[in-house]
N, C-alpha and C positions, 0 to 999 in steps of 0.2 A: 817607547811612546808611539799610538800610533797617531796619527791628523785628520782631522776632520775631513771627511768623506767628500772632497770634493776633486777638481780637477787635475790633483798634485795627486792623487792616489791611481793608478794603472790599474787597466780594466781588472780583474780579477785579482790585483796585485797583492792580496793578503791568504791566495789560496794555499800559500806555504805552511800559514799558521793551521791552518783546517788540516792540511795531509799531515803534521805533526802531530796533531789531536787526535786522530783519527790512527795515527800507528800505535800511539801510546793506548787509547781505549780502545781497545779489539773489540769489545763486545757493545760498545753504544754506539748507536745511528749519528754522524756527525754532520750537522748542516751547515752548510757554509751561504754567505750572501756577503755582496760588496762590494759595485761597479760591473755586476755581473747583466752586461745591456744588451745581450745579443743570444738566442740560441744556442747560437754558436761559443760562445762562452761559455754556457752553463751546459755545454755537451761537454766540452773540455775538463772544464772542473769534475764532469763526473767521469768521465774516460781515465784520465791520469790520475784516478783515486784518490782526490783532495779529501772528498764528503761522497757523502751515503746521498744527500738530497741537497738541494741549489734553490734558494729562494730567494723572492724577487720583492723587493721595494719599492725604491724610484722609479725601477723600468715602467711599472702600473701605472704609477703617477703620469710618469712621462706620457704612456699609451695602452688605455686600459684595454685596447684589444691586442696587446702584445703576445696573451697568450694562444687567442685563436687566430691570430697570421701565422704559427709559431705551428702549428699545428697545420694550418692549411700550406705549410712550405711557404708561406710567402711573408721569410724574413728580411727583405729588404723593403720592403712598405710599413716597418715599423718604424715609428718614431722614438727613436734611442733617447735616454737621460742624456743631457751634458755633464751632469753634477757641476750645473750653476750655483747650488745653493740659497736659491732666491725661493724660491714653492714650496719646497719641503720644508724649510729651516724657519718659514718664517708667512709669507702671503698666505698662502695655500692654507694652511692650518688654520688661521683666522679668517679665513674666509676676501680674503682683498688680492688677491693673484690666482690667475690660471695661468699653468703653461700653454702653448697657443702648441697646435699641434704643424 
């Protein structure tokens, strides 16, 4: 079973299931996403050959310029997801919460 995607789940911490996936189907592009908040995360996930490609959800949420600080090297002026659970799960989507950056 896995838990809801919040602060009990470690940053990349289901990247296992991806490189498993990804040994078993040789020939499909295997994408992994899931606490993946930094960069630097989603460098790792592709370096130690979890997934083919690393996509990003909350991080956007969290800082929709995540990918061009990401790009311009300047990954520590990004505002990282907590996986609060309060924006994604529920304000944000109906329109009644911003995360504040």
């Amino acid at each position: 079973r896995i838990p809801a995607w919040d602060a009990r789940v470690p940053r990349c911490g289901f990247s296992w299931a991806a490189a498993k996936l990804r040994a078993e189907l040789e020939d499909v592009p295997v994408l992994y996403g899931g606490r993946v908040n930094s960069p630097e995360d989603a460098e790792r996930a592709l370096q130690s050959e979890a997934a083919d490609l690393v996509t990003l959800g909350r991080p956007l949420i969290a800082d929709p310029e995540f990918v061009a600080k990401a790009f311009a090297g300047e990954s520590s002026r990004i505002n990282p997801c907590v996986a609060c659970g309060k924006y994604c799960d529920g304000g944000l989507l109906q329109g009644t919460a911003t995360p504040s950056a």
